[in-house]
C-alpha positions in Angstrom: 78.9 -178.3 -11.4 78.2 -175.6 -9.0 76.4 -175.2 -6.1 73.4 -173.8 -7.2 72.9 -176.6 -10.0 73.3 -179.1 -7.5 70.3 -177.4 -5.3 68.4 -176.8 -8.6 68.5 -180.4 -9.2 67.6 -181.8 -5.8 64.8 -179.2 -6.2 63.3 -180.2 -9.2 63.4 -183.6 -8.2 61.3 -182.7 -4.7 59.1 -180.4 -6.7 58.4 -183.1 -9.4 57.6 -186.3 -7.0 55.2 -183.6 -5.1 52.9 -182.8 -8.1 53.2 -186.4 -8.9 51.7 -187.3 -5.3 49.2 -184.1 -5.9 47.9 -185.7 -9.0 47.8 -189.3 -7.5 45.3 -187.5 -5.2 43.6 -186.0 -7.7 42.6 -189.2 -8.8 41.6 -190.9 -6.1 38.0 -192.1 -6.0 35.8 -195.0 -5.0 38.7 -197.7 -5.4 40.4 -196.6 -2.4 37.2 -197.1 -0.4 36.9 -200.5 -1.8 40.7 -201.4 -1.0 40.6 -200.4 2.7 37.1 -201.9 3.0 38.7 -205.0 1.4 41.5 -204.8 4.2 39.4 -203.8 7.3 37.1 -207.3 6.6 39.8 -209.4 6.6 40.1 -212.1 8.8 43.6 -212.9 8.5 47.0 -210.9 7.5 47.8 -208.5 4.9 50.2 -210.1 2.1 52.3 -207.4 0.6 54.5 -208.5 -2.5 56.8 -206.6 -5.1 60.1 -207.3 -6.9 63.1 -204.4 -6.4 62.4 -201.0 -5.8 58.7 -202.2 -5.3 59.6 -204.9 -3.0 61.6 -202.3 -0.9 58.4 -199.8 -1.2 56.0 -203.6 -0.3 58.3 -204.1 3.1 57.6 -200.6 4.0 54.3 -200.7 3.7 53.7 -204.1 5.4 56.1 -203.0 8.3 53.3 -199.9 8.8 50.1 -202.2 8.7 51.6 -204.3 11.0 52.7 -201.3 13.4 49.2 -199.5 13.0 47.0 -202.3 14.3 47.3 -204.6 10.9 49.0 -207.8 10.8 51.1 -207.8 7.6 53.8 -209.7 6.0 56.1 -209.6 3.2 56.3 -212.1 0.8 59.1 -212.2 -2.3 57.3 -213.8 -5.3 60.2 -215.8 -5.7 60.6 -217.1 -2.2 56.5 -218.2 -2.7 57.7 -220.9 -5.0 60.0 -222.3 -2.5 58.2 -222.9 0.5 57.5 -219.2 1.7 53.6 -219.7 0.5 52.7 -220.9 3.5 52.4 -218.1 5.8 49.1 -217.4 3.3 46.0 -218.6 4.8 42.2 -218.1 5.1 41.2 -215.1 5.1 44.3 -213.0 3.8 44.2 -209.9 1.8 46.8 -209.6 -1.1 48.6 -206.6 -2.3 50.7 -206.5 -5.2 53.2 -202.9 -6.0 54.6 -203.5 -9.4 55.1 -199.9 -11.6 53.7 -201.7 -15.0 52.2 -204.3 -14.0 53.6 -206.6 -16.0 56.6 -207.9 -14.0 57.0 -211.5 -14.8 57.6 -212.8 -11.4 54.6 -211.7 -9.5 52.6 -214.1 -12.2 53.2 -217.2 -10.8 52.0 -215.5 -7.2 49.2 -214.4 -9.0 48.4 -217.8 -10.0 48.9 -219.0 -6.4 47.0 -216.8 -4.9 44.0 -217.9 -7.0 44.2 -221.0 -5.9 43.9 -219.8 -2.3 41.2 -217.7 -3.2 43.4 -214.8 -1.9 41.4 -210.9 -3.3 44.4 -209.0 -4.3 44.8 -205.2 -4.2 47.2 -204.1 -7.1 49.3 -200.8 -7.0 50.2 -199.8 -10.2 51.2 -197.5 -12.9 49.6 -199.8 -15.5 45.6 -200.1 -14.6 45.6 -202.1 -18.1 48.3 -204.3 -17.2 48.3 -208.4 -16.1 48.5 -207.2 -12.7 46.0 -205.1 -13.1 43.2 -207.4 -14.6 44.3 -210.4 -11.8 43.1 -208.2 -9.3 39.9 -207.2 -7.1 40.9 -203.7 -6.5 43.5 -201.7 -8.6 45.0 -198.3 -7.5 46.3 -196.0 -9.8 49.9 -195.4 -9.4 51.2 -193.8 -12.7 53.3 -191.0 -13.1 53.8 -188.6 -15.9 58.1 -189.1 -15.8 60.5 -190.2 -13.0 62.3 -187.6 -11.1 65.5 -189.3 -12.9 66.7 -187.1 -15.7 66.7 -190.0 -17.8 63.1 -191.0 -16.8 64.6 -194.4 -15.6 65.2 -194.9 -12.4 62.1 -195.6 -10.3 61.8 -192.6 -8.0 58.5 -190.7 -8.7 56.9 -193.7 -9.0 57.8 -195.7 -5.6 57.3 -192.0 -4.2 53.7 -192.2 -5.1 53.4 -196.0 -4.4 55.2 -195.1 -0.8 52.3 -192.3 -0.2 49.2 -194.5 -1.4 50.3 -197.5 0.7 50.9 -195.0 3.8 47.5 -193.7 2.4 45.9 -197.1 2.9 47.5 -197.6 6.3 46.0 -194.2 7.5 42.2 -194.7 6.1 42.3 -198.1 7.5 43.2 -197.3 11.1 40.5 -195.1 11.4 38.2 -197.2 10.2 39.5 -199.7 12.6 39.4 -197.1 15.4 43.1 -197.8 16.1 43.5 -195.3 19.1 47.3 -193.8 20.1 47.1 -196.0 23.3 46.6 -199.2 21.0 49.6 -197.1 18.7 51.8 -197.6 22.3 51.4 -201.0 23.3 52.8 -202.0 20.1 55.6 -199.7 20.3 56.6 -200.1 24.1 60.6 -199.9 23.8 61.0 -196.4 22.2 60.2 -192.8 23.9 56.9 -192.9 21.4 55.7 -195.3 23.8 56.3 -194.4 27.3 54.9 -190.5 26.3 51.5 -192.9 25.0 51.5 -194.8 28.0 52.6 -192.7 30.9 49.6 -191.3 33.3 49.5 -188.9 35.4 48.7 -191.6 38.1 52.6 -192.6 37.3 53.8 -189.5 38.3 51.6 -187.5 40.7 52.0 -187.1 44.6 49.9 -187.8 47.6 47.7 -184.9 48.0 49.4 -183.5 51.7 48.7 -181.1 53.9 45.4 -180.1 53.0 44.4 -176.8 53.8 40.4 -175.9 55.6 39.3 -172.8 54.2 39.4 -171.5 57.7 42.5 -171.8 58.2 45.0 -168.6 58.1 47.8 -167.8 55.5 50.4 -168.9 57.2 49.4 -172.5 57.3 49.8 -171.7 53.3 53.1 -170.8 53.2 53.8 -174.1 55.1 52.2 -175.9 52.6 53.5 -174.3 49.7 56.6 -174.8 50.8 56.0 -179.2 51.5 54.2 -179.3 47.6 56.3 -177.3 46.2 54.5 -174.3 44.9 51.0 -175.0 45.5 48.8 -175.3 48.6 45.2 -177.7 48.1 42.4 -176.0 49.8 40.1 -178.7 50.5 36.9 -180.2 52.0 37.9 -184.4 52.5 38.6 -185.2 49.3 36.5 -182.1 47.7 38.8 -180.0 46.4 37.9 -176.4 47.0 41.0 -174.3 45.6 44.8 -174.1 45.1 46.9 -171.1 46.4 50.2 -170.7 44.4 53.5 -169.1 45.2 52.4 -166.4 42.6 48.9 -166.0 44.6 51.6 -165.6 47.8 53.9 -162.9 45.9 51.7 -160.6 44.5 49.4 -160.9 47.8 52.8 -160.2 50.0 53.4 -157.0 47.9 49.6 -155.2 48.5 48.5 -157.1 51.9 51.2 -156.0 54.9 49.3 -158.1 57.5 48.3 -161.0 54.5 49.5 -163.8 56.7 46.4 -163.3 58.9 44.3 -163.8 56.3 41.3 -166.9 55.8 43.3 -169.2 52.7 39.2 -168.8 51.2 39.5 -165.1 50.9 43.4 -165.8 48.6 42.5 -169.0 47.0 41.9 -169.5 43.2 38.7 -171.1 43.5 38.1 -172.8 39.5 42.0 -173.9 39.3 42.9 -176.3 36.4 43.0 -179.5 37.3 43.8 -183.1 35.4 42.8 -187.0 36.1 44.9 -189.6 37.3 44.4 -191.6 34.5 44.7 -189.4 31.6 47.8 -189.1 29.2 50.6 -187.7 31.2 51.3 -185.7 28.3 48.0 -184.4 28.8 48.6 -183.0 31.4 52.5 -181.2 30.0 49.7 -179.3 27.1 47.3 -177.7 30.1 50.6 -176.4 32.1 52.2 -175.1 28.6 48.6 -173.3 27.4 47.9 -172.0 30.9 51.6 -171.2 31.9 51.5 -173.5 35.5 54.1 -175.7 36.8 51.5 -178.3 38.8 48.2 -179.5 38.7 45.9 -181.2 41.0 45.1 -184.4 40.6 41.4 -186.1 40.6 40.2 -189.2 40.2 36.6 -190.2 38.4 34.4 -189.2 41.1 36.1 -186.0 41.3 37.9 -186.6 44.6 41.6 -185.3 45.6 44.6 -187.6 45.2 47.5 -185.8 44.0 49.1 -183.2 42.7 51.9 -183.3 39.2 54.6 -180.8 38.3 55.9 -180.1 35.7 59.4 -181.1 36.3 58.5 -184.7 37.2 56.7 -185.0 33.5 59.9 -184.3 32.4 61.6 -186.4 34.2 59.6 -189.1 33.3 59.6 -188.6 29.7 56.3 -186.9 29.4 57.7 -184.3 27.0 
């Protein structure tokens, strides 16, 4: 086999699972509503159940409820029967992945969950099937032929499964209002989590040496030099302006005597500024857009309290 029929394969079998996902969206309608409406009312957890390549698909898609805002568990159908039925409880929202619809060992789950008076929401390729007619809410899962080139092994199917689970995740965040600060706190270990939950409060520094806009240039370059590339013009805690070692440079260059100078007459008087307690990676996004290296810092009444650079975001994994 050559090269290029190796990379015509592996691109037939990305191009095929993509229209496959394209037409599953196609064919979305009302039932999707009614599944994450289903799933946003519910009291209790999500129970997510399939049997191999569908159970793999079910873990996923419990594992991203459960990291999105949702509680949600994975339960084998087998395991039920054995003692595992009792993490279902009041309350609980089934879903059921199972590419016909007819796989034997999700029937006696069915049954159970009847008795518990447990809605299910199946995902399926067969809207016809047991599955299927056992359910509250049934999602359309079929595909025209697996990416295998023997149309057997499940591969465009759990594809589209994989997408309409993560479609359901998605949908029902926002219509939980699951915000990215919610999205940290239940992801606190990883870099994800301290860029979500580092402020700018975390990292700034005292607001020093505060200039009067009286005051002459060389009191700038002082402070320029102690904040490291920015002087705070300043009323109290009313910030008036910032003076930057650019304003200094190009002002050196046309001004011989520019040291004499009132910091009003020099300062930028609308400079960008960010709030202590927004995102610290807020804050990374106005330097990149406006091409600065440090902010001042206000608080919620508008008063002075610090100032951030850039290299200290960094540093503290802001970027």
């Amino acid at each position: 086999m050559t090269a290029d029929r190796v990379v015509d394969a592996g691109r037939r079998v990305l191009l095929l699972e993509a229209e496959s996902v394209r037409t599953a969206a196609a064919r979305l309608d009302d039932r999707f509503a009614a599944a994450v409406e289903l799933l946003r009312q519910a009291s209790g957890r999500v129970i997510v159940s399939g049997v191999g390549k569908s159970g793999l698909v079910a873990r996923k898609l419990a594992a991203t409820l459960t990291s999105t805002g949702t509680p949600a568990s994975f339960l084998h159908p087998v395991d039920s029967l054995h003692g595992d039925l009792g993490i279902v409880g009041p309350g609980d929202v089934a879903i059921l992945l199972s590419k016909s619809g007819e796989t034997e060992e999700l029937f006696p789950l069915i049954e159970l969950l009847g008795r518990k008076a447990v809605p299910i929401i199946a995902l399926t390729g067969g809207p016809e099937s047991t599955v299927a007619r056992a359910s509250r809410v049934v999602l359309d899962g079929a595909v025209a032929e697996e990416a295998c080139p023997h149309d057997l092994a499940p591969t465009a199917s759990t594809t589209v499964a994989m997408a309409l689970g993560d479609a359901l995740a998605v949908a029902l965040l926002g219509e939980k209002g699951f915000s990215r600060e919610a999205f940290a706190s239940l992801h606190p270990g990883g870099s994800l989590g301290r860029r979500l939950l580092l402020r700018v409060q975390d990292v700034m520094l005292p607001a020093e040496g505060r200039l009067r806009s009286t005051e002459p240039m060389r009191r700038a370059v002082e402070s320029l030099a102690h904040q490291r590339g920015i002087a705070l013009v300043a009323d109290g805690d009313r910030l008036l302006g910032v003076i930057t070692a650019g304003d200094l440079s190009r002002l050196a260059e046309r001004t011989p005597d520019y040291l004499e100078l009132e910091v009003a007459k020099v300062m930028t008087q609308t400079p960008k500024t960010v709030r202590a307690d927004e995102l610290a990676a807020g804050a990374v996004g106005i330097m990149e857009q406006h091409g600065i290296m440090v902010l001042p810092v206000l608080d919620r009444d508008n008063r002075l309290v610090g100032v951030v650079h850039l290299h200290d975001l960094m540093r503290a994994g802001a970027v």
